[in-house]
C-alpha positions in Angstrom: 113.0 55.8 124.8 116.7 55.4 124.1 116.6 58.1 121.1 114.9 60.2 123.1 117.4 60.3 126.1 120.2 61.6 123.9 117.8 63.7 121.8 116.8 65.5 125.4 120.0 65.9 127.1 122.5 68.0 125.5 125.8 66.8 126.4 125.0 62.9 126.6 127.3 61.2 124.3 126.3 57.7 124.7 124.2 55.3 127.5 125.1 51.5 127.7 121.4 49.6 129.1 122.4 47.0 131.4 120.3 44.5 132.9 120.7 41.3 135.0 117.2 39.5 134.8 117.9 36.9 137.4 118.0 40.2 140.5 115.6 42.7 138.6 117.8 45.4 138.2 118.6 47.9 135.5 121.3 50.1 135.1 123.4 51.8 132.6 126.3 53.5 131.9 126.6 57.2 130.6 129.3 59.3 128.5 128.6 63.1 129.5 130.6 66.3 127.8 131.0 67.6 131.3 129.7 67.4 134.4 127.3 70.6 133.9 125.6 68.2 131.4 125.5 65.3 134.4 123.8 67.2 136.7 121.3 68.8 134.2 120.3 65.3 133.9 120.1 64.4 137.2 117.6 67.1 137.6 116.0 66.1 134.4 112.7 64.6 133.9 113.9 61.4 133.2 115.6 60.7 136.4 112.7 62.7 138.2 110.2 59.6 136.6 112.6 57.4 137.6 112.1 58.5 141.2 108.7 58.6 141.4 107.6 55.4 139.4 106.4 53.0 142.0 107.8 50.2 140.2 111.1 51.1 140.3 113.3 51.4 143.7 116.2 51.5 145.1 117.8 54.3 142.8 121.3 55.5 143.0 124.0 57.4 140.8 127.5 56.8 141.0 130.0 59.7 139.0 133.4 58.6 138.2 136.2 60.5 136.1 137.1 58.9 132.9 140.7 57.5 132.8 142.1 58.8 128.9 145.1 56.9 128.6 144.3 53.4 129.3 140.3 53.4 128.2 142.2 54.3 124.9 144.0 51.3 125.0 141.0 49.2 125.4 139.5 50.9 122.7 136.7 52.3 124.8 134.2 54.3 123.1 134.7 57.7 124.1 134.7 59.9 121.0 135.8 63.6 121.5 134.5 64.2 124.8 138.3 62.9 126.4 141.0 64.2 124.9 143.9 61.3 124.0 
């Protein structure tokens, strides 16, 4: 599934999976061009299966604005979608 996320959504640089076993919740983080690419996936198929799988609940999306300067300095993976 993870191939196919990036392979589908144009603009999707990179998803981090994230898990915590002990509450039973999933999560990830996403690297997006721009948020035109974002919201196509929000309106995507995958997020669409998301919300209508019944053994999945309590969905929700946060957006944030990547901070250049000082995710640089921590070396954070962003490759050419944030200009340094």
């Amino acid at each position: 599934m993870s191939l196919k996320i990036l392979q589908i959504n144009v603009g999707l640089h990179w998803k981090t999976w994230l898990v915590n076993d002990t509450r039973r919740e999933a999560g990830g983080i996403y690297l997006f061009d721009d948020d035109a690419s974002l919201q196509a996936y929000l309106a995507g198929p995958i997020v669409a299966g998301i919300k209508t799988n019944p053994a999945l609940s309590n969905l929700s999306a946060k957006v944030f604005d990547v901070m250049p300067t000082p995710s640089a300095i921590t070396r954070a993976p962003l490759r050419q979608a944030v200009p340094v």
